[in-house]
mmCIF file as Biopython writes it, N, C-alpha, C and O atoms, coordinates in Angstrom:
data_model
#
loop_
_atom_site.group_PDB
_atom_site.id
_atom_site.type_symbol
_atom_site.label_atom_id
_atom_site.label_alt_id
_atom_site.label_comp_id
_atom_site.label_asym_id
_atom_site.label_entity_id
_atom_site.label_seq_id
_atom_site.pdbx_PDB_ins_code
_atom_site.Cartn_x
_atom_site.Cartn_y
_atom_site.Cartn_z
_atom_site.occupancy
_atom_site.B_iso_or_equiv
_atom_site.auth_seq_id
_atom_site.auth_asym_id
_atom_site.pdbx_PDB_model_num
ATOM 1   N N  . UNK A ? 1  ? 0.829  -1.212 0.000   1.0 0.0 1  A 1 
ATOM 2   C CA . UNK A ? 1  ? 0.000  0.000  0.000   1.0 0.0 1  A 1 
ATOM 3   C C  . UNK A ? 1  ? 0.865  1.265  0.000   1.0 0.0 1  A 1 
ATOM 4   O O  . UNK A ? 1  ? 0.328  2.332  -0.294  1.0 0.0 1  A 1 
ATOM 5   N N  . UNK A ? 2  ? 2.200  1.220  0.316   1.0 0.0 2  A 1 
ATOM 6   C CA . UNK A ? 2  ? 3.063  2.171  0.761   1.0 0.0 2  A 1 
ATOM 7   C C  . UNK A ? 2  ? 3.521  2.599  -0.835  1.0 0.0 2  A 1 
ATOM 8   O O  . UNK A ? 2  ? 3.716  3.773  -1.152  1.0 0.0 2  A 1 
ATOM 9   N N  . UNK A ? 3  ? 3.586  2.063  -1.278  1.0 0.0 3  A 1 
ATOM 10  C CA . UNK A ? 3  ? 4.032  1.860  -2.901  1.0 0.0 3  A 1 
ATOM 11  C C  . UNK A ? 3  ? 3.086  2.663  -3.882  1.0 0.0 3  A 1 
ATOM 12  O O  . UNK A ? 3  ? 3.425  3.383  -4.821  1.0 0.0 3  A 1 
ATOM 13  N N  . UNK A ? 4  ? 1.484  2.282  -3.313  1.0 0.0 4  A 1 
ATOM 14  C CA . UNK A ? 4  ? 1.056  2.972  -4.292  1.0 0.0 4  A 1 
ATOM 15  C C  . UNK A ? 4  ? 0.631  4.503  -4.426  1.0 0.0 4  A 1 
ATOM 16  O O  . UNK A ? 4  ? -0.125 5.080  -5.207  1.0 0.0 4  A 1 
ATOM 17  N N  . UNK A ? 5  ? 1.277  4.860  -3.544  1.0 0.0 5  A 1 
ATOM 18  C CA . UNK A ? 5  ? 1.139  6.526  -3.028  1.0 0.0 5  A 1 
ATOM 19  C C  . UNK A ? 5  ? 2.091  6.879  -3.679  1.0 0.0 5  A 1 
ATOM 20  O O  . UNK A ? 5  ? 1.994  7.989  -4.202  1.0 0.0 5  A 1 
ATOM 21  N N  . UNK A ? 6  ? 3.323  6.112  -3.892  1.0 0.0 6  A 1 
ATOM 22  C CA . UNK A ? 6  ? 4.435  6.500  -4.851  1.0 0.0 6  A 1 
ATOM 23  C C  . UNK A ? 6  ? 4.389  6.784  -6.428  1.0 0.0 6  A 1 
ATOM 24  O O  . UNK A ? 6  ? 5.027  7.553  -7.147  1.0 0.0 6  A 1 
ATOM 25  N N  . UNK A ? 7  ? 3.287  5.772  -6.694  1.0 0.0 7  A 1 
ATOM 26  C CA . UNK A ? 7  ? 2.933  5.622  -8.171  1.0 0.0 7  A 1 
ATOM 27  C C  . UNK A ? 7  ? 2.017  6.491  -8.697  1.0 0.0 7  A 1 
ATOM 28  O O  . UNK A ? 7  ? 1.865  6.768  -9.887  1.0 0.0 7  A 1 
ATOM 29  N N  . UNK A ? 8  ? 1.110  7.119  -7.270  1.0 0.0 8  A 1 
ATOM 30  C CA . UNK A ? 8  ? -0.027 7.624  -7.925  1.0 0.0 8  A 1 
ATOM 31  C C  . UNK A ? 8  ? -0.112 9.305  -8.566  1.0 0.0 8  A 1 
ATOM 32  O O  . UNK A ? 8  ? 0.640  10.125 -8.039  1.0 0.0 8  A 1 
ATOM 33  N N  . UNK A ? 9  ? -0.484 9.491  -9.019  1.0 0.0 9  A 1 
ATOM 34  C CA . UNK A ? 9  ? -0.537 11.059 -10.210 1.0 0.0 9  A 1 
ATOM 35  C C  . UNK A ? 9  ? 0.153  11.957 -8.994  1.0 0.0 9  A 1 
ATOM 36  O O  . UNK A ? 9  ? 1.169  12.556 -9.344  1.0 0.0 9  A 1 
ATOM 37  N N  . UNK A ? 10 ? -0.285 12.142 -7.534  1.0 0.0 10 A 1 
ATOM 38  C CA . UNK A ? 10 ? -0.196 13.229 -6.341  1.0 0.0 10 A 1 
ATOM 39  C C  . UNK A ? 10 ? 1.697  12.774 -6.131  1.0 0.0 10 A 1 
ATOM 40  O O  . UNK A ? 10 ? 2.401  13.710 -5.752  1.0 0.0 10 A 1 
ATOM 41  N N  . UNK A ? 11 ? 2.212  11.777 -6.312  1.0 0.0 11 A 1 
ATOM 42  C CA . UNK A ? 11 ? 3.228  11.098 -5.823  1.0 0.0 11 A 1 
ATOM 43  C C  . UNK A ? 11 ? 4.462  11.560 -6.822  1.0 0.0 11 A 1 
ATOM 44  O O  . UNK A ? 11 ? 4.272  11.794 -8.016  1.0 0.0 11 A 1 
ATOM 45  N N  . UNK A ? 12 ? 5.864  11.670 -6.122  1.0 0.0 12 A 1 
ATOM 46  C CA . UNK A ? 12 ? 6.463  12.321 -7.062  1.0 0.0 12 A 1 
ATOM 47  C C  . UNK A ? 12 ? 6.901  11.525 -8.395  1.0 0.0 12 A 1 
ATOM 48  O O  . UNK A ? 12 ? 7.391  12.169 -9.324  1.0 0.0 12 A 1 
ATOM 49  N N  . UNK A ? 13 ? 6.754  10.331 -8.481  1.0 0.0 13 A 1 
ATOM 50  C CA . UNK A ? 13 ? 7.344  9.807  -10.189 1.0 0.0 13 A 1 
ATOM 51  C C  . UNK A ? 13 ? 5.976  10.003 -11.026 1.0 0.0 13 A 1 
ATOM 52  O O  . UNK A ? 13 ? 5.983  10.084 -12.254 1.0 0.0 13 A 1 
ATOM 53  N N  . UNK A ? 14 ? 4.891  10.067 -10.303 1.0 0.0 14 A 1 
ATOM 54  C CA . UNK A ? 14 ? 3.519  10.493 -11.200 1.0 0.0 14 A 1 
ATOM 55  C C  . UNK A ? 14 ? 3.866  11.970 -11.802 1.0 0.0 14 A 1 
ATOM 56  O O  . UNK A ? 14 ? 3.804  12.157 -13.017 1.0 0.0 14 A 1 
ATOM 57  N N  . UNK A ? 15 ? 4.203  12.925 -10.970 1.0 0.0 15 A 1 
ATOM 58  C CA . UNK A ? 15 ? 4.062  14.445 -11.258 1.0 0.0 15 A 1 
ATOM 59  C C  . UNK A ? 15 ? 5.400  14.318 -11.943 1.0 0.0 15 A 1 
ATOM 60  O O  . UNK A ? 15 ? 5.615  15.262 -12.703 1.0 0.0 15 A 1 
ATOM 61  N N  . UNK A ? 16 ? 6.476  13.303 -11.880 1.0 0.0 16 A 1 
ATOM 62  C CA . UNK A ? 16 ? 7.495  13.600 -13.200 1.0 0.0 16 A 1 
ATOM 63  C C  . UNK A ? 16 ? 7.379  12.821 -14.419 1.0 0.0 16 A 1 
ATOM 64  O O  . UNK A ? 16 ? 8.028  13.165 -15.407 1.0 0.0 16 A 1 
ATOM 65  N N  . UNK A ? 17 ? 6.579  11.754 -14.451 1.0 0.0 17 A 1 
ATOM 66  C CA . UNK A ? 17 ? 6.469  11.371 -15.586 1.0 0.0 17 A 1 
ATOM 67  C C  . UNK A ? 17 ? 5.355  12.588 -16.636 1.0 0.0 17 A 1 
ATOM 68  O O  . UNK A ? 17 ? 5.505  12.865 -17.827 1.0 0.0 17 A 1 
ATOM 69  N N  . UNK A ? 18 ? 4.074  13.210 -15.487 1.0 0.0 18 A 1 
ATOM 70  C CA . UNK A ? 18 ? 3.149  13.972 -15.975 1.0 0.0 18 A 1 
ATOM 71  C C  . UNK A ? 18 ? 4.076  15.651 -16.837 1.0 0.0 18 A 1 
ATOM 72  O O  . UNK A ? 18 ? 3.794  16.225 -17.889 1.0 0.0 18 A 1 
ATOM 73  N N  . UNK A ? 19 ? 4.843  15.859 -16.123 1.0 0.0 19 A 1 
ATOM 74  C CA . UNK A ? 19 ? 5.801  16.627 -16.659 1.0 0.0 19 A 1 
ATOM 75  C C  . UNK A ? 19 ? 6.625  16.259 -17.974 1.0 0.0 19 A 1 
ATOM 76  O O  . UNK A ? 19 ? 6.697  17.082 -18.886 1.0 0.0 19 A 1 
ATOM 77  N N  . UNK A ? 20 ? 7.157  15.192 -18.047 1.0 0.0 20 A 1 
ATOM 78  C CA . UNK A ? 20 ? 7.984  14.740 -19.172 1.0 0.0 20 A 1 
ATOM 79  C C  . UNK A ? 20 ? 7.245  14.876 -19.991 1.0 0.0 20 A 1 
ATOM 80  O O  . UNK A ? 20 ? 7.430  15.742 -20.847 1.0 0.0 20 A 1 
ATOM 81  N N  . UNK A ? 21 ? 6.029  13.971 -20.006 1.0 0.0 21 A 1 
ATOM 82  C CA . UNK A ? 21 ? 4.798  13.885 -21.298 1.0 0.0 21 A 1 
ATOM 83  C C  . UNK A ? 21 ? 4.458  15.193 -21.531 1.0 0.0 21 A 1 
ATOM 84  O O  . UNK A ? 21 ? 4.389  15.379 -22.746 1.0 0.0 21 A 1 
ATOM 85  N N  . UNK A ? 22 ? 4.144  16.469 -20.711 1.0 0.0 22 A 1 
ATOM 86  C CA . UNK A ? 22 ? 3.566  17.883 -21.425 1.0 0.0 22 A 1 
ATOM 87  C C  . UNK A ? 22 ? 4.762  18.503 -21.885 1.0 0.0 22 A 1 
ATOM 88  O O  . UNK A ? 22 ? 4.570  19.289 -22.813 1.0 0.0 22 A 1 
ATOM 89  N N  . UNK A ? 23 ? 6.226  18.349 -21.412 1.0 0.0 23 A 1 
ATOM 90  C CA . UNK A ? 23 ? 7.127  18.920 -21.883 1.0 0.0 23 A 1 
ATOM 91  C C  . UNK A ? 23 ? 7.501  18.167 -23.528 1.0 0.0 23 A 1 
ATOM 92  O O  . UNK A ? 23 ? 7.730  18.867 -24.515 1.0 0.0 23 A 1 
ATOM 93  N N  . UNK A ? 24 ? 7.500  16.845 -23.553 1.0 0.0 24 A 1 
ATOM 94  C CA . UNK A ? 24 ? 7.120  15.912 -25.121 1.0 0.0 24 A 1 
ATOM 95  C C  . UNK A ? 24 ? 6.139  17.015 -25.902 1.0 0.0 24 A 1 
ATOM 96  O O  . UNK A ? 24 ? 6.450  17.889 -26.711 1.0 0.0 24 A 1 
ATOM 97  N N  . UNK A ? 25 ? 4.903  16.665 -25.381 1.0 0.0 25 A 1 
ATOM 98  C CA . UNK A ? 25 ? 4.300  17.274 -25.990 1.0 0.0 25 A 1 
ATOM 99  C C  . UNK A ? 25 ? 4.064  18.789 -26.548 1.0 0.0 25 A 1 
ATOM 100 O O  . UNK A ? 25 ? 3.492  19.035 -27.610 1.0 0.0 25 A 1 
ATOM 101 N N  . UNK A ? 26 ? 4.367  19.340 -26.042 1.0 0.0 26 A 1 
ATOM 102 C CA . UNK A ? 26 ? 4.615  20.959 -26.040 1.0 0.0 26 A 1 
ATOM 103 C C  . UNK A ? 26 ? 6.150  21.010 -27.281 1.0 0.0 26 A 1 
ATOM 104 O O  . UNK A ? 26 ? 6.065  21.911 -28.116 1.0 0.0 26 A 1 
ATOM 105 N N  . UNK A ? 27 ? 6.948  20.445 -27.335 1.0 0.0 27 A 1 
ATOM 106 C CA . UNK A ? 27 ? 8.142  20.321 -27.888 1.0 0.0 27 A 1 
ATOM 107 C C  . UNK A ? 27 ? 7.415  19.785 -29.207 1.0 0.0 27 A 1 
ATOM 108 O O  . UNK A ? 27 ? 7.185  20.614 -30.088 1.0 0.0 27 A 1 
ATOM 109 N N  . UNK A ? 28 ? 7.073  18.570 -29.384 1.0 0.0 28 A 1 
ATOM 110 C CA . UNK A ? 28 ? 6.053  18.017 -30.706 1.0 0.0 28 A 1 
ATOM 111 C C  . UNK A ? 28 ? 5.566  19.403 -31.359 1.0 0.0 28 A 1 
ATOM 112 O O  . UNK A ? 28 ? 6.096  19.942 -32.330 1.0 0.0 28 A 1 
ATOM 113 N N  . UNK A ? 29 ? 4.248  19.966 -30.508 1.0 0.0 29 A 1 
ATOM 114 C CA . UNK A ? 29 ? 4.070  20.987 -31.403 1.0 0.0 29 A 1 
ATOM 115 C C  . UNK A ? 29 ? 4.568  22.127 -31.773 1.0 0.0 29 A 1 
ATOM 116 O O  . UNK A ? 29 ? 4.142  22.622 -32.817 1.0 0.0 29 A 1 
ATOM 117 N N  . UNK A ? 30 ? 5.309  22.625 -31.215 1.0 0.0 30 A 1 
ATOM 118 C CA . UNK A ? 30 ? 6.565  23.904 -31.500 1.0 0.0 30 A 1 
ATOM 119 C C  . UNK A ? 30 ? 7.381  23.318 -32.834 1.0 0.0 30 A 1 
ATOM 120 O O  . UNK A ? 30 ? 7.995  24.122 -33.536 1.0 0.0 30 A 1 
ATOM 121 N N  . UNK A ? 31 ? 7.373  21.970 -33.149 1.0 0.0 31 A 1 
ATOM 122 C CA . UNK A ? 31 ? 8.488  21.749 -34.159 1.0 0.0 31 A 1 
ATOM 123 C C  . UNK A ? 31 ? 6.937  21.571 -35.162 1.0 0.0 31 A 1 
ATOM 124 O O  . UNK A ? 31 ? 7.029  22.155 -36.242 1.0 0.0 31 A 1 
ATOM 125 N N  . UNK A ? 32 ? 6.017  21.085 -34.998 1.0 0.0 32 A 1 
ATOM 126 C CA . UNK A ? 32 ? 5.202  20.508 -36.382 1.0 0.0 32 A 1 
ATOM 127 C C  . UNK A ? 32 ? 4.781  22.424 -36.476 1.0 0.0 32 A 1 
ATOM 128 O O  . UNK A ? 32 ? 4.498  22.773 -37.622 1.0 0.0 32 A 1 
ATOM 129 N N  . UNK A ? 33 ? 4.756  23.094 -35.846 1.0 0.0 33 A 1 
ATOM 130 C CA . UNK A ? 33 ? 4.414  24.956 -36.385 1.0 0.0 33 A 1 
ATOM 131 C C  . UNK A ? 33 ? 5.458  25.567 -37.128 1.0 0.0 33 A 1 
ATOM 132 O O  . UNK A ? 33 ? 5.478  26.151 -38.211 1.0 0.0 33 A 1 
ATOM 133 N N  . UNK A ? 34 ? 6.361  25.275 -36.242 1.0 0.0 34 A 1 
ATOM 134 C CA . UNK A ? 34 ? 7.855  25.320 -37.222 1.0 0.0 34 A 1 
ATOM 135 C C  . UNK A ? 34 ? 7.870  25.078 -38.569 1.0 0.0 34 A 1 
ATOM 136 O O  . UNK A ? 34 ? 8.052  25.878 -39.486 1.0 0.0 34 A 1 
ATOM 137 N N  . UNK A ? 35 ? 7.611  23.625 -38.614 1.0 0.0 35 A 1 
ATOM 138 C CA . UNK A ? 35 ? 7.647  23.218 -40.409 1.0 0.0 35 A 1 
ATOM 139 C C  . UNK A ? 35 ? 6.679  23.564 -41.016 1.0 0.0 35 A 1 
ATOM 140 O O  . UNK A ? 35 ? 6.766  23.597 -42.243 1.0 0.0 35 A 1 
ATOM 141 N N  . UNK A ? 36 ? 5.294  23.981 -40.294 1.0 0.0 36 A 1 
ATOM 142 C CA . UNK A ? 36 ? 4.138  24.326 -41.084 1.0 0.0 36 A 1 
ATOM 143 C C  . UNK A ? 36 ? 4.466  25.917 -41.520 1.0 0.0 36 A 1 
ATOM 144 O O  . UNK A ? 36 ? 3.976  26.370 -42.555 1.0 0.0 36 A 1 
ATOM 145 N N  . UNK A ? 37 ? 5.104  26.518 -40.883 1.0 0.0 37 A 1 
ATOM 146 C CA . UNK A ? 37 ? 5.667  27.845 -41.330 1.0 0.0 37 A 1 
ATOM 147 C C  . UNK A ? 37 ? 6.447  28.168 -42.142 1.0 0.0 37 A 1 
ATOM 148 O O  . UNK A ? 37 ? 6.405  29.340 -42.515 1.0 0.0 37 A 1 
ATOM 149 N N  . UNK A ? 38 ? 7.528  27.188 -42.769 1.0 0.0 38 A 1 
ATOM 150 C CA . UNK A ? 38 ? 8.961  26.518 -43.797 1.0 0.0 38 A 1 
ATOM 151 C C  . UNK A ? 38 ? 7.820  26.396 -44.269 1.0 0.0 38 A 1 
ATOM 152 O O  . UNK A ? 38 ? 7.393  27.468 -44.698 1.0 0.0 38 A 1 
ATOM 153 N N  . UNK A ? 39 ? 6.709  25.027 -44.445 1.0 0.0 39 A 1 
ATOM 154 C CA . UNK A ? 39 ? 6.604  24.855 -45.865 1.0 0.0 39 A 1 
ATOM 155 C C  . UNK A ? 39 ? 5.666  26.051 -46.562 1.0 0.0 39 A 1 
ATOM 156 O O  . UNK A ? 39 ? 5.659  26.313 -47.765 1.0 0.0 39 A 1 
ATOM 157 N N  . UNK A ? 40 ? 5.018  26.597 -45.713 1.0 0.0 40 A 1 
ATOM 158 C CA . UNK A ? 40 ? 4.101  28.047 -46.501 1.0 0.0 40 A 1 
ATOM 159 C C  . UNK A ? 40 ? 4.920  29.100 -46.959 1.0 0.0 40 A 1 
ATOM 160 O O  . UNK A ? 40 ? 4.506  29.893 -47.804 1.0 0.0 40 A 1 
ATOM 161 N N  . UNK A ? 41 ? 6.371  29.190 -46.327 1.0 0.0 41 A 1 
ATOM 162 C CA . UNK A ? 41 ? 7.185  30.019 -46.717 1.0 0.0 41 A 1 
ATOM 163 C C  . UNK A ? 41 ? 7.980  29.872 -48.189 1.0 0.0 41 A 1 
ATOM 164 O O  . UNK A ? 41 ? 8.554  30.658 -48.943 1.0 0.0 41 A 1 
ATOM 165 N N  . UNK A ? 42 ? 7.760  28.754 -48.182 1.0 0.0 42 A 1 
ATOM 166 C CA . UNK A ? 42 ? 8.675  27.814 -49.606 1.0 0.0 42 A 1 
ATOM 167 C C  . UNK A ? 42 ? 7.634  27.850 -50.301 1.0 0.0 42 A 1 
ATOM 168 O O  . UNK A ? 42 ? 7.896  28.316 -51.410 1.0 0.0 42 A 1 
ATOM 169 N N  . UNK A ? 43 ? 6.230  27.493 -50.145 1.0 0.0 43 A 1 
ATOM 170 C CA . UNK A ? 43 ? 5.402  27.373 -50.794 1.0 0.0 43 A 1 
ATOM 171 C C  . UNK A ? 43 ? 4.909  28.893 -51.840 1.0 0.0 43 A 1 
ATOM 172 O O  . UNK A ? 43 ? 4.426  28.953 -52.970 1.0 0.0 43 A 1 
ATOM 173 N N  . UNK A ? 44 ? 5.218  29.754 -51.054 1.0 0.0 44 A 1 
ATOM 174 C CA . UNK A ? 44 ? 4.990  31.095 -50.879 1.0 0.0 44 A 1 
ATOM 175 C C  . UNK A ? 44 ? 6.444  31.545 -52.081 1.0 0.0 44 A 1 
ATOM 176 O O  . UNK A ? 44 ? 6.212  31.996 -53.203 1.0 0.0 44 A 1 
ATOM 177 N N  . UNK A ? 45 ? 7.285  31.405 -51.770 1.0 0.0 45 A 1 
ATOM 178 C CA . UNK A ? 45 ? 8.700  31.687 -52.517 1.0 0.0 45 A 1 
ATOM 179 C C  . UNK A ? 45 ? 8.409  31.131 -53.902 1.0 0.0 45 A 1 
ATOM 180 O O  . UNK A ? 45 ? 8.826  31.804 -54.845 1.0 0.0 45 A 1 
ATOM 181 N N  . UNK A ? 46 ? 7.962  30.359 -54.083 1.0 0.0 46 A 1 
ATOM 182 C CA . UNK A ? 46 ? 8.228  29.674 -55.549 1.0 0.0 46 A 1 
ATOM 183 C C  . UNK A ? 46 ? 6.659  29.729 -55.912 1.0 0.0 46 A 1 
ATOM 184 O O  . UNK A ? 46 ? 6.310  28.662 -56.417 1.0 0.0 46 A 1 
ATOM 185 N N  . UNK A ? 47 ? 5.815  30.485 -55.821 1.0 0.0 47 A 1 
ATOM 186 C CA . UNK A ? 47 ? 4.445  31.119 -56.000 1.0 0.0 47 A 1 
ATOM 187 C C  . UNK A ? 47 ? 3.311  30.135 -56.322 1.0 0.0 47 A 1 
ATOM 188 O O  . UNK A ? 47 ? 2.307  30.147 -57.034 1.0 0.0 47 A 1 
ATOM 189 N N  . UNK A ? 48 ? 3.923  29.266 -55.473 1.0 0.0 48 A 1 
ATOM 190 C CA . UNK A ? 48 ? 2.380  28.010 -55.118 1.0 0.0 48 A 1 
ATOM 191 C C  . UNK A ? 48 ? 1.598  28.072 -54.448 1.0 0.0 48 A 1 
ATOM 192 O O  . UNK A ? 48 ? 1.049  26.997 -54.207 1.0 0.0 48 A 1 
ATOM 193 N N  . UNK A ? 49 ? 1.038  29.353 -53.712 1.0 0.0 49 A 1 
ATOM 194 C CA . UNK A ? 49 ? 0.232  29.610 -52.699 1.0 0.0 49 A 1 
ATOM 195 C C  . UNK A ? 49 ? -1.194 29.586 -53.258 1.0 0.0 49 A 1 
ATOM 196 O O  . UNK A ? 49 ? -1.213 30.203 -54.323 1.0 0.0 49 A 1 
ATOM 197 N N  . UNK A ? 50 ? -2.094 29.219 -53.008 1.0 0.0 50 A 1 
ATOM 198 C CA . UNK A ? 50 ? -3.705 28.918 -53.329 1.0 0.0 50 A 1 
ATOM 199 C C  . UNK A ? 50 ? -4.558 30.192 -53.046 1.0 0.0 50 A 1 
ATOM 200 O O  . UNK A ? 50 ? -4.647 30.616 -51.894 1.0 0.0 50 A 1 
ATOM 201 N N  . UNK A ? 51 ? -5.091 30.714 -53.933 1.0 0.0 51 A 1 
ATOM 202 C CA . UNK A ? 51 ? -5.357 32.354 -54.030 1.0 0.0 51 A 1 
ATOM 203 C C  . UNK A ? 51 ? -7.008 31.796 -54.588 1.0 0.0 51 A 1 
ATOM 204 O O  . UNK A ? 51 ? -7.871 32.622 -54.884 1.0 0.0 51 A 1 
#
């Protein structure tokens, strides 16, 4: 029983795994805005943009 206070979300490897995953995630989308911004920019440069 002592164990599962350790595991649980309130417990500290819960609140660091919960951290790792939003810091993953937050990082994921900063890079897929990134490239969505490159390719409209390229897209944009060589006058393929949808008008």
């Amino acid at each position: 029983m002592d164990m599962w206070l350790v595991f649980y979300w309130t417990g500290p490897i819960g609140v660091g795994i919960f951290l790792v995953c939003l810091g993953t995630m937050i990082l994921l989308l900063t890079k897929a805005d990134e490239i969505s911004k490159r390719t409209k920019a390229m897209m944009k440069e060589k006058g393929l943009e949808k008008k």
